[in-house]
Phi, psi and omega in degrees: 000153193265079156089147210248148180273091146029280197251093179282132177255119175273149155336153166277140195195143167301118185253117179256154173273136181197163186244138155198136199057036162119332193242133194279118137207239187215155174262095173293127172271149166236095190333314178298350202067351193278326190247115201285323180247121206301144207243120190242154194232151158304162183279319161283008157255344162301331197273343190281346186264005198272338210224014157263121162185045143076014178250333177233155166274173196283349171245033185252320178286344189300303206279348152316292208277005178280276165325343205230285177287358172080010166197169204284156174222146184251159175316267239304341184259337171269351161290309185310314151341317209259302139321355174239325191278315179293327191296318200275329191078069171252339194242120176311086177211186194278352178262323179273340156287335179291322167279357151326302211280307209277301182321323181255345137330304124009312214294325236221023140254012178295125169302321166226186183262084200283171214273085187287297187278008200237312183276354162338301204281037186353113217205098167297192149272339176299344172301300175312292209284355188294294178280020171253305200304330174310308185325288193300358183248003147281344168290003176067158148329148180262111195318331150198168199310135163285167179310152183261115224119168161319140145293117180251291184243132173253149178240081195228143211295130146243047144330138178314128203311285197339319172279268200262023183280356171265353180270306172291343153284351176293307174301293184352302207282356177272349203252138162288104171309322177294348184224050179323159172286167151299308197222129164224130162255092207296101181254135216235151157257178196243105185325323179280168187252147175229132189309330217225357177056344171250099159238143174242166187232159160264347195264139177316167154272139158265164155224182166277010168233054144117181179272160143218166220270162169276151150272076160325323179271330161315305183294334188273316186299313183300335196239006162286313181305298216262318159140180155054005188302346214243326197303325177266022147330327166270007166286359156294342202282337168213052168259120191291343205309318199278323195288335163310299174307320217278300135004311178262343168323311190289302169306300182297327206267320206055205207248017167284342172248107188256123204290169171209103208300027241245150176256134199247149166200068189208162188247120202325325176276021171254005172247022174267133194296337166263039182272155148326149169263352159306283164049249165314281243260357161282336170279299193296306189299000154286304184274348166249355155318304196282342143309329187287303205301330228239029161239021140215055208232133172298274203320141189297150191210131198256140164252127181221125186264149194254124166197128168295167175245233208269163199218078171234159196140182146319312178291315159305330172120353170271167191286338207214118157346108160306133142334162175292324200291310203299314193317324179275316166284320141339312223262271175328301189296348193273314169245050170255354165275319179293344177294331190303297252256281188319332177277347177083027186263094143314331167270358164274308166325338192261298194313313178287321199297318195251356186258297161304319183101045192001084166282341181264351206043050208304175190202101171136019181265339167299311163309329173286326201272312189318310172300338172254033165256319163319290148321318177061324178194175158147217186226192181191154182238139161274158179242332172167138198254146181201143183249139177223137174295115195254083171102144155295346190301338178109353168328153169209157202233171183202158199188158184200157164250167192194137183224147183242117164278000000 
């Protein structure tokens, strides 16, 4: 480290629990992108990270990890620590701002956004569409009919395609190819926290069958009403949620249909009458920008939430692997969450939401509420619901498509 910090403050980061080489301990995420490769840790040097948070010194962690195992721990060890973590960009300092600042420099001299987790699978395109045509001809029957009418809003997973790309053609596959949206706005969620819980980007999408374009004036009109839509621009920069979605766009649509990107990143207590009221009233005032725009908008315009339901295991923070049996009760609770999403109630979604404690984690309630707040009524179908295994430990994610009339 270029000079060492009194009080080191760690990054906000994903902690995953994993067994490796034999041994329990945990995997640091950087939600954010900056640091590309995941930092694997001892389970007691994981508890040492509990007390950087720009509040202790180094001998504040000495006497933590003293008190809580009953033995020494020496600086020099807690520094080398300290040292994997500033190496990784983990720790909130002058070396990871500096590589903020060169990253959004990076962003926002790109001409598109490019396709980061989709071209991982170096993939051609004959490949691609090889595999989208496997999704739609895997997507199945629909566990009931979709609503009847225009298609207004889809919820469809983004979970890894491999997983989860036929249950997103299931939804997909409800929208009339003869009759595209003008727009669809794909709304993802976003894993990282944005300072503005609503960010938009203007740049096109790459996918791996082609570019597909923005509505620029959309976005600009949408962020004169509510503000600030842009600030948190570079959280686009390697968040998967929209380039999934953007993807199938591109396939169906070709280039008649053009996106409109925005990352939802907020939680049912930021809608609490004792939330900030910046907050609060940047959410509402944002789903009511959007409303205003799209009751005087000719063109037809498709909502699409990129979003997972539930997160549970190990992997997630729980002691255990779910039962078959807990899978079937897992199951019952998503959809007594997926009953919010069909009646078109964003506020019965926040009641539950807030009634449970988000006991499953679901990942993916902002973008849903934001798509039924937009929305205001109409009616939603489930089309398929699927749980997927995550890991040897046996974690499992659940995910579903839904289409909105």
């Amino acid at each position: 480290m270029s000079g060492e910090d009194p009080k080191p403050r760690l990054r906000p980061i994903e902690a995953i629990p994993t067994i490796h080489e034999g041994r329990s301990c945990i995997i640091l995420r950087d939600p954010e992108g900056f640091s590309e490769n995941p930092l694997v840790v001892s389970d007691r040097a994981a508890f040492l990270l509990g007390f950087m948070d720009g509040e202790h010194t180094l001998l504040d962690i000495q006497a933590a990890y003293a008190r809580r195992f009953g033995d020494l721990i020496f600086s020099d060890d807690i520094r080398k620590l300290l040292r994997q973590l500033d190496d990784a960009l983990l720790l909130e300092n002058d070396r990871f701002r500096a590589k903020k600042e060169e990253s959004e420099r990076a962003y926002h001299e790109m001409k598109t956004r490019p396709a980061v987790h989709l071209s991982a699978l170096d993939a051609d395109p004959a490949t691609w569409k090889r595999w989208m045509d496997g999704f739609f001809a895997s997507a199945g029957d629909p566990e009931s009919p979709p609503p009847k009418g225009r298609i207004r809003g889809l919820i469809v997973p983004h979970i890894d395609l491999r997983l989860g790309g036929p249950v997103c053609a299931a939804g997909w596959k409800t929208i009339d190819r003869s009759e595209p949206p003008a727009l669809a706005v794909l709304l993802g969620t976003c894993h990282a926290t944005l300072r503005t819980l609503v960010a938009a980007t203007e740049k096109d999408f790459d996918t791996p069958l082609g570019s597909v374009s923005t509505d620029r004036r959309f976005l600009r009109e949408l962020d004169r009403a509510a503000g600030g839509l842009f600030e948190d621009e570079l959280a686009h920069r390697r968040e998967h949620t929209i380039e999934f979605q953007a993807l199938f766009v591109r396939r169906l649509f070709g280039r008649k249909t053009k996106i409109a990107p925005l990352l939802c990143s907020y939680a049912w207590p930021h809608l609490e009458p004792d939330a900030p009221p910046e907050e609060r009233g940047r959410i509402e005032k944002t789903i009511d920008a959007m409303r205003a725009i799209f009751e005087h908008r000719e063109e037809s315009v498709l909502l699409v939430a990129s979003a997972d339901l539930s997160h549970v295991g190990p992997r997630y923070g729980d002691e255990a692997a779910p039962s078959s049996g807990e899978r079937r009760i897992l199951e019952t609770s998503d959809r007594a969450f997926i009953d919010s999403i069909l009646a078109v109630d964003a506020g019965a979604l926040t009641r539950r939401m807030k009634r449970t404690g988000d006991r499953t984690r679901i990942c993916g309630y902002s973008p849903i509420h934001f798509l039924l707040s937009a929305l205001d009524q109409g009616k939603g179908a489930l089309l398929r619901y699927e749980q997927a295994v995550m890991g040897e430990e046996g974690s499992i994610v659940s995910f579903a498509a839904i289409a909105l009339s």
